[in-house]
C-alpha positions in Angstrom: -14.5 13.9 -12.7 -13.2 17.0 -10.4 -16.0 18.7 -9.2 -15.8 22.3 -10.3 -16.3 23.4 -6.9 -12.8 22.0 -6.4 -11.5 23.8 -9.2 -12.7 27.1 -8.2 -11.4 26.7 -4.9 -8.1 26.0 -6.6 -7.8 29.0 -8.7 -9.3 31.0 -5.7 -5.3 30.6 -4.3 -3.6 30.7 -7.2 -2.4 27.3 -7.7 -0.1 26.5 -10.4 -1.5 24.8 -13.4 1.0 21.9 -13.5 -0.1 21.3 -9.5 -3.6 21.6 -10.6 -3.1 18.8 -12.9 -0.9 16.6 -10.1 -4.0 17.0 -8.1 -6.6 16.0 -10.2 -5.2 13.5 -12.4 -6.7 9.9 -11.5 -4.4 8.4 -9.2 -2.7 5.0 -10.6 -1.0 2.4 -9.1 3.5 2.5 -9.9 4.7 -0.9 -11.1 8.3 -1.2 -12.2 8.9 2.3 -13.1 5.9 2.9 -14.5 2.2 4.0 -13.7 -0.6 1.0 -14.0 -4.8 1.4 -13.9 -6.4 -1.6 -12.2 -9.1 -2.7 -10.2 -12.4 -0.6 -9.0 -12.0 3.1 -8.6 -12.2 5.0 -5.1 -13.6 8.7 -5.0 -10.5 10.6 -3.5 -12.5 14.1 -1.9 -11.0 17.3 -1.0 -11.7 18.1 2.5 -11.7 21.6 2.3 -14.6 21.8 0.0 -15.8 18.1 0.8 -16.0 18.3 -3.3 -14.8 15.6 -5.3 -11.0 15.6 -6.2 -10.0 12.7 -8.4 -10.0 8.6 -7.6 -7.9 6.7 -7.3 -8.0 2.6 -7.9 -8.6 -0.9 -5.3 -5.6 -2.6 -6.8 -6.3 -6.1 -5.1 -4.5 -9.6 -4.9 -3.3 -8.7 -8.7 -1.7 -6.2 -8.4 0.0 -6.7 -4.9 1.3 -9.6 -7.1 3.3 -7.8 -9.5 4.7 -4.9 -7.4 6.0 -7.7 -5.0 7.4 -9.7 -7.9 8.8 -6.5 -9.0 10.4 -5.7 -5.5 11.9 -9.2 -5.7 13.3 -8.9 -9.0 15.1 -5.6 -8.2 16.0 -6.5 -4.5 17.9 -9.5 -5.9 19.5 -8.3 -9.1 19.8 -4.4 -10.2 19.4 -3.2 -6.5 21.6 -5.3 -4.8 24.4 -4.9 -7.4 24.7 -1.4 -6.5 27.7 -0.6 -4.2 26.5 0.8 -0.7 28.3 4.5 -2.2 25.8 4.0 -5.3 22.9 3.7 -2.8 23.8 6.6 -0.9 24.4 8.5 -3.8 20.9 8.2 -4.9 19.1 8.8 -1.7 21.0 12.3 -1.2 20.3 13.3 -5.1 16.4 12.0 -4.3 16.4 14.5 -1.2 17.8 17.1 -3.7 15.1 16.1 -6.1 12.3 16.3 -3.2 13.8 20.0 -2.3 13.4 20.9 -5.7 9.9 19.9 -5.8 9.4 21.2 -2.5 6.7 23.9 -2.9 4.4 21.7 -5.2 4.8 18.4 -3.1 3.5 21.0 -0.2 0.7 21.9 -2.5 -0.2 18.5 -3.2 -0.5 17.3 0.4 -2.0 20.8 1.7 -5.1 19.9 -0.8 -5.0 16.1 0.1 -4.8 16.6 3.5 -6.5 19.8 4.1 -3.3 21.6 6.4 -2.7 24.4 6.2 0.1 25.3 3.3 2.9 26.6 5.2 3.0 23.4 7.6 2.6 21.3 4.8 6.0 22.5 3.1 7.7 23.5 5.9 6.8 20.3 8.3 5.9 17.5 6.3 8.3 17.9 3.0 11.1 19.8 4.9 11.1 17.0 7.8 11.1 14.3 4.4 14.3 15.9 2.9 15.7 15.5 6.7 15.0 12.1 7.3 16.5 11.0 3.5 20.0 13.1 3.7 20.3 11.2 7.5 19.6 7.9 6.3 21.6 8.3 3.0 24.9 8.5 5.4 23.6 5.2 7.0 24.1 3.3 3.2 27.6 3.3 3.6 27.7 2.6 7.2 26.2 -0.8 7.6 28.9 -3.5 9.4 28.9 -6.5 11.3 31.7 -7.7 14.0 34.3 -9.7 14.4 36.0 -11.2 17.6 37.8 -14.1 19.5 35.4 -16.4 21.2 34.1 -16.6 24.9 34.5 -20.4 25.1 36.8 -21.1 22.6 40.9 -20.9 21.9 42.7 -18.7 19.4 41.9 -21.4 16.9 38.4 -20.0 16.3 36.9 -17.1 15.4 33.4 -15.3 15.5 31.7 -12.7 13.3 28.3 -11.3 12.2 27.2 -10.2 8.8 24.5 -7.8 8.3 22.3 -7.9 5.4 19.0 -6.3 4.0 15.9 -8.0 4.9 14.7 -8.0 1.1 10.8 -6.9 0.3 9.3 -4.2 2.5 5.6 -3.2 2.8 5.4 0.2 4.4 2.0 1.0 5.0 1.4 5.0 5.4 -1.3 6.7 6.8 -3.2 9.8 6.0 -2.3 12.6 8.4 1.2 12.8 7.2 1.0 11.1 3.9 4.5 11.7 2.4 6.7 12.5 5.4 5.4 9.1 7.4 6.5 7.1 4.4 10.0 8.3 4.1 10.2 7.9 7.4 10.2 4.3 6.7 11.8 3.9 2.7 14.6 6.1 3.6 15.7 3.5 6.2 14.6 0.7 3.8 17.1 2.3 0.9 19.8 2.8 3.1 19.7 -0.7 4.3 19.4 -2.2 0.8 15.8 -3.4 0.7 12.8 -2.6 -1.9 9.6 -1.5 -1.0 6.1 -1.6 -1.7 4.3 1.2 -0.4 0.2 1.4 0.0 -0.7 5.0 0.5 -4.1 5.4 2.2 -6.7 5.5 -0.4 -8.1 9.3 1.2 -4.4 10.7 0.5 -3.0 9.0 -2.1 -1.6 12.1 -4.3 2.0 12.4 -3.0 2.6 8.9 -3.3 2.2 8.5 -6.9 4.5 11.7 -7.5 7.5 10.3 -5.3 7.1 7.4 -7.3 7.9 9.4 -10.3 10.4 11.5 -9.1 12.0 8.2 -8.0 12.3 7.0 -11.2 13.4 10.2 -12.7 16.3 10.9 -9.8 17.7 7.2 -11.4 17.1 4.2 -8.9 16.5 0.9 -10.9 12.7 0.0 -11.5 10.9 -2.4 -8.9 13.0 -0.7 -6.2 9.8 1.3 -5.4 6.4 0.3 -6.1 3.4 1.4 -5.1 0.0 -0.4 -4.7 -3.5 1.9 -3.8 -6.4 0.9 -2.4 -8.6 0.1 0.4 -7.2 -1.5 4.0 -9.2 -4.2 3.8 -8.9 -5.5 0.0 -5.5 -4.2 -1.1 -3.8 -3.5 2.1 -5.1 -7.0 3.9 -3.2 -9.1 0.2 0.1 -6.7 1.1 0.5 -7.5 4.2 -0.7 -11.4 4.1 1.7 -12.4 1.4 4.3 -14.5 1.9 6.5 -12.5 -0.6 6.9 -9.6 2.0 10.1 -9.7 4.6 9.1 -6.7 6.6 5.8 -5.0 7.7 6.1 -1.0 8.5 2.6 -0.1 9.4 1.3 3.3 10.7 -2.1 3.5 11.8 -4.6 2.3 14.6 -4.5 0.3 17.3 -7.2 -1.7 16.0 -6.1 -2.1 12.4 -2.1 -2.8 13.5 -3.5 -5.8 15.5 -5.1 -7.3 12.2 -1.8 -6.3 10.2 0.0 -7.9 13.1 -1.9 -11.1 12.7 -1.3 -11.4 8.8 2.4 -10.5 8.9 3.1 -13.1 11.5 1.6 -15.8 9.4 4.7 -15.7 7.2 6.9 -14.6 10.0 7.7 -11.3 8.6 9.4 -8.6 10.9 7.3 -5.8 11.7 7.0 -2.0 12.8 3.7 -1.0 14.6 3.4 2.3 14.9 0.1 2.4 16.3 -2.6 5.2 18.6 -2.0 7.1 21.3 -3.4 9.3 24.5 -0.7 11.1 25.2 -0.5 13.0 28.8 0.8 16.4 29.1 2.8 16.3 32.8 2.4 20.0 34.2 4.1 20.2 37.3 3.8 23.5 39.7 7.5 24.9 39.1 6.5 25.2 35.4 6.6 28.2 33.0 3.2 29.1 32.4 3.7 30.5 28.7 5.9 27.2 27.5 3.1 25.6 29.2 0.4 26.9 27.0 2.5 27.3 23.4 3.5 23.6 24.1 -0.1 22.2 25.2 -1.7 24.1 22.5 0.7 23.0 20.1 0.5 19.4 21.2 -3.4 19.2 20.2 -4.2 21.9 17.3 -1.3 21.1 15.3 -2.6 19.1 12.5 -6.2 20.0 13.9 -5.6 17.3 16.1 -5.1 14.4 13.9 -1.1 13.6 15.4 -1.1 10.3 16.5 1.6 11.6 19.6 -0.5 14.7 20.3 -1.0 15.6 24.0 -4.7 14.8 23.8 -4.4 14.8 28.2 -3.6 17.7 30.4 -2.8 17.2 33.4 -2.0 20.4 35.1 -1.2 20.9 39.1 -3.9 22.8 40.8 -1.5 25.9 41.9 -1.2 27.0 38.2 -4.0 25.4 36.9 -6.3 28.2 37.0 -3.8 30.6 35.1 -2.7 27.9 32.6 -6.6 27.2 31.8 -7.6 30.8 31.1 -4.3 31.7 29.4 -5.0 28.9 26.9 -8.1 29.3 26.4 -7.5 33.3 25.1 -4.9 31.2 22.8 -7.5 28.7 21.4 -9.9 31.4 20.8 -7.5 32.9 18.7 -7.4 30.1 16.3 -8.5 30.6 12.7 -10.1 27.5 11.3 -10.0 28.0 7.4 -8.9 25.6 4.6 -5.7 24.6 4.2 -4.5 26.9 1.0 -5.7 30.2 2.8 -2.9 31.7 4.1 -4.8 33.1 7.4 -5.7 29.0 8.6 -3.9 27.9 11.3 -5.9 24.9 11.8 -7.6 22.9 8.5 -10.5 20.3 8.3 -10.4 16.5 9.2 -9.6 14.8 6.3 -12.7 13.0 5.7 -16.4 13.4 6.8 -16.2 10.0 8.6 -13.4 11.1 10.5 -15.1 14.3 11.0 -18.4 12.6 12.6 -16.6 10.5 14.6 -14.6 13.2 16.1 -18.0 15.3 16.8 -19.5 12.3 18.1 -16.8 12.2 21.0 -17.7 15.7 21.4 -21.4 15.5 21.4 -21.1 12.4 24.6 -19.6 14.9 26.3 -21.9 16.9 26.1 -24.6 14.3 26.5 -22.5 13.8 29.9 -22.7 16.9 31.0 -19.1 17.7 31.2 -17.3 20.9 31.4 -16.1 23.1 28.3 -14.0 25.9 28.5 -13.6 26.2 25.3 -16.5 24.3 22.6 -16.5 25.6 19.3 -16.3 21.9 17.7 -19.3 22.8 14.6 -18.2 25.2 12.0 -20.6 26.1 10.0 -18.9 26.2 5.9 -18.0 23.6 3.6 -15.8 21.1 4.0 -14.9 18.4 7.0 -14.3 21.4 9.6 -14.0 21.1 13.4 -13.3 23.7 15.8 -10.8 23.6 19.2 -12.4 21.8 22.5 -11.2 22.3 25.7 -13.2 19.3 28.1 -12.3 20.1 31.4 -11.5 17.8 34.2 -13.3 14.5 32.5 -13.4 11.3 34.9 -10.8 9.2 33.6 -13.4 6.5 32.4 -15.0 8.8 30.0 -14.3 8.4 26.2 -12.6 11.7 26.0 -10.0 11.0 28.8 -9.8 7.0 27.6 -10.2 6.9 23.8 -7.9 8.4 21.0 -10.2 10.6 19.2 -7.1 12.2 16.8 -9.0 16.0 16.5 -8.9 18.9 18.0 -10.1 17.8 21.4 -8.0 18.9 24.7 -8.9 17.2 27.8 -7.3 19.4 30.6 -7.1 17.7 34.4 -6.8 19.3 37.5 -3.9 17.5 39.8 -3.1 17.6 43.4 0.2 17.3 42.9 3.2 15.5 41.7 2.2 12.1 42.8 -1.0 13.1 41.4 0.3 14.4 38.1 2.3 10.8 37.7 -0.9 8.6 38.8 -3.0 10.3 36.2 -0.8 10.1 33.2 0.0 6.4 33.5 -3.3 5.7 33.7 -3.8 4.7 30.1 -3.3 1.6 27.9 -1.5 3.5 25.2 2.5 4.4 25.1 3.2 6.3 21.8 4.2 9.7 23.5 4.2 12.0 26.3 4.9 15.7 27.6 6.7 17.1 30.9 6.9 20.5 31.6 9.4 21.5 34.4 12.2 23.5 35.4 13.2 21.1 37.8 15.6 18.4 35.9 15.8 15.9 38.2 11.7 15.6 38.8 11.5 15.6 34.6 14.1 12.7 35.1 12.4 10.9 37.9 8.5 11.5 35.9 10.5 10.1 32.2 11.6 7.3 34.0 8.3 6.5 35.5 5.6 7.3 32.6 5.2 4.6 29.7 6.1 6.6 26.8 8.5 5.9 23.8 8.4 9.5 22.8 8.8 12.1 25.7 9.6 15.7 25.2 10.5 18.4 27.9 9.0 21.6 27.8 7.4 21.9 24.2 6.3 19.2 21.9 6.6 17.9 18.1 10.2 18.8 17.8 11.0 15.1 16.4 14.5 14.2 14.8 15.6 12.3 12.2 18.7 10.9 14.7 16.5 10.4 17.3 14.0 7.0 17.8 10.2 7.5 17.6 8.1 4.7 18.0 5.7 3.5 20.8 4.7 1.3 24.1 1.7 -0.6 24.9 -1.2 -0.9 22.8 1.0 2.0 20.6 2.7 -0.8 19.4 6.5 -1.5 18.9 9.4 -1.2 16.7 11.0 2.1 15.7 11.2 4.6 13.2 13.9 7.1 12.4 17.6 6.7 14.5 20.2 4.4 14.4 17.5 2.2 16.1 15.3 1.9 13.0 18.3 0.4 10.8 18.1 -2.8 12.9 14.3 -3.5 11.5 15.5 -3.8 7.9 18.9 -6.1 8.6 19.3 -9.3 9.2 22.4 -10.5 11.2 23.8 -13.6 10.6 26.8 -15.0 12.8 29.4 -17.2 11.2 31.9 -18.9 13.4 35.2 -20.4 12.1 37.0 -23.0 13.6 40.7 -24.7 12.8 42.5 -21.4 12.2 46.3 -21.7 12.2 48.8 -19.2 12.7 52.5 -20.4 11.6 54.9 -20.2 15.1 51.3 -19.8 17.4 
């Protein structure tokens, strides 16, 4: 059912065969170590070409069913058998499995996604291989405590057991497809729990090939499953069922509330990693060209569609002048292509209903009669294409100062100073990430301390870690991923306290 238009645009750059065929396969669900076709199929497009690609399948109630019974079967029997060195084992071989495979996974989610290739391989499957050889150290470093009591004699004794929280639904979304997912199995694995992951039914391809290259690198079937389909059919049953210990969820602020809602009916834990407005902090003191590499990173990376990108500039008024025309000769310079052509540095949106959304945001400011420095927003080929935007200083009720509009859309904010500069970024509902540019350490300090953020970086942006925390505030949501912080989420700790020891000669 791939329309040839696809095809040509995949021989156009030379794509290997055995990609080609990974691409346009229909997309099934993974059950116990194998690969299942249920339920109504969902026309999977290529946003490039806006051509058809493949489909994938609504699994539904049924099959949510048996990937959970799956989980549970492995969780409790082969998985849990394994010694915490076992577990370990296979996470670091999977990251040498993913490393292998790194090139074609890259392929994969450049043609899903529609970013550009060298981001794609570099970013998203380079940052997955990080983020499983960190957490496949953590397998083998799960403990609880032990100690004497506050209120008690030597006769008694206190101490904590940590143990896996059992079946894991880890919800990714479709701007980073693969990497967003490892983010939360690889802390899953390490901690001993199985998972049932639901890819988003637009980007569904490197899903289904993880899955395989699961099974082939060895871990014991059910330990992985996967389930496709729509939000509101399959992803609603996933979330909702009572089989499910743990809820990771990437996504909206709108949809996290409803997956909120389900998960707590049962009482399972959950991650919310939800939308975000990030501000860019600019003070005076700053360098202008780490200014303008880091803002124009924070927005055109991904065309936009980063849930922390630093949508807000806010920029004091004694450099604003030079910061705005400096980035503007940058964002001029941007070559909007497809993803798979080695010139793009900035790739469609990945569907034409994200697309016109994005343009709508655009077109109301327009309608408003707000300032553009930069607007070349329509692109004029094939494909779900939109061009940088540069809004300049937009009252702050305006949608494209207030709203999360995850594209290409910069709106840049003249300050009147510090105080300024801190009164405008915290004026937002959202907390997911945030920007400071300073050479002044102690006002980056003071303006970290002050601005609702769970992810802040100084003097750039993007350069997350797998060691490091990212999660959000606020209507971003809460919980974390990645760090030593995200092992808490998938371990339950239990306290046992004994009482009557006796020591001979005590």
């Amino acid at each position: 059912m791939t329309d040839r238009i696809v095809l040509d645009y995949l021989e156009k750059w030379k794509v290997p065969s055995e990609t080609v065929q990974l691409a346009t396969r229909p997309i099934s669900h993974w059950i116990n170590g194998a690969p299942l076709v249920s339920g109504g199929p969902i026309t999977v497009f290529e946003p490039s070409t806006g051509a058809i690609l493949t489909e994938t399948y609504d699994g539904g109630a049924d099959v949510v069913e048996q990937a959970i019974a799956s989980s549970r079967k492995a969780f409790e029997g082969s998985w849990s058998a394994l010694r915490p060195l076992d577990r370990q084992t296979l996470i670091l071989k999977l990251a040498d499995v993913l490393e292998a495979h790194q090139e074609e996974l890259g392929l994969l989610e450049s043609i899903d996604v529609g970013k550009p290739l060298s981001q794609a391989i570099g970013i998203d499957i380079g940052g997955a291989i990080d983020v499983l050889r960190y957490f496949g150290g953590w397998a083998t470093k799960i403990s609880g405590r032990t100690g004497d009591m506050a209120a008690y004699n030597s006769q008694f004794l206190g101490m904590t057991l940590r143990q896996p929280v059992g079946v894991v639904a880890a919800i990714a979304p479709w701007n980073f497809p693969l990497q967003t997912l490892i983010w939360k199995m690889g802390a899953a694995f390490a901690a001993g729990c199985t998972v049932v992951a639901k890819p988003s039914d637009a980007t569904p391809l490197t899903t289904l090939r993880l899955a395989e290259l699961i099974t082939e690198t060895g871990f014991p079937d059910g330990v992985f499953n996967v389930v496709n389909g729509k939000g509101s059919v399959t992803g609603a049953a996933l979330v909702s069922h009572p089989g499910i210990n743990k809820v990771s969820f990437t996504g909206s602020t709108a949809t996290g509330i409803r997956v909120g809602e389900a998960a707590l009916q049962n009482m399972a834990r959950m991650t919310l990693e939800l939308g975000g407005k990030s501000p860019a902090l600019v003070f005076a003191d700053s360098d202008i060209d780490t200014v303008v590499e880091g803002l124009f990173n924070g927005i055109y990376f991904n065309a936009g569609q980063v849930c922390d990108a630093t949508s807000r500039a806010i920029v004091d008024a004694k450099i604003y002048d030079e910061v705005r025309e400096k980035l503007i000769q940058r964002t001029r310079a941007i070559r909007v292509l497809p993803g798979l052509d080695p010139d793009s540095s900035m790739g469609p949106m990945v569907s034409q209903a994200h697309r016109d959304n994005v343009l709508g945001f655009v077109n109301q400011a327009r309608a408003d009669g707000l300032s553009f420095a930069v607007d070349q927003a329509q692109v004029h080929n094939e494909g779900y294409f939109v061009g940088p935007v540069i809004v300049e200083n937009a009252p702050p009720p305006h949608p494209v100062w207030r709203e999360e509009i995850f594209g290409p859309v910069l709106a840049l904010n003249r300050a009147s100073g510090p105080d300024d500069i801190l009164r405008q970024a915290r004026d937002t509902r959202y907390g997911l990430g945030a920007a400071i540019y300073s050479r002044d350490i102690g006002q980056v300090l003071g303006a970290a301390r002050a601005i609702n953020a769970g992810t802040i970086y100084v003097n750039g942006h993007g350069f997350l870690d797998p060691s490091f925390p990212f999660g959000g505030l606020g209507m971003s949501g809460f919980g974390k991923d990645m760090g030593a912080e995200q092992m808490d989420a998938y371990l339950e700790t239990k306290t046992v306290l004994i009482s009557g020891l006796q020591i001979d000669g005590a």
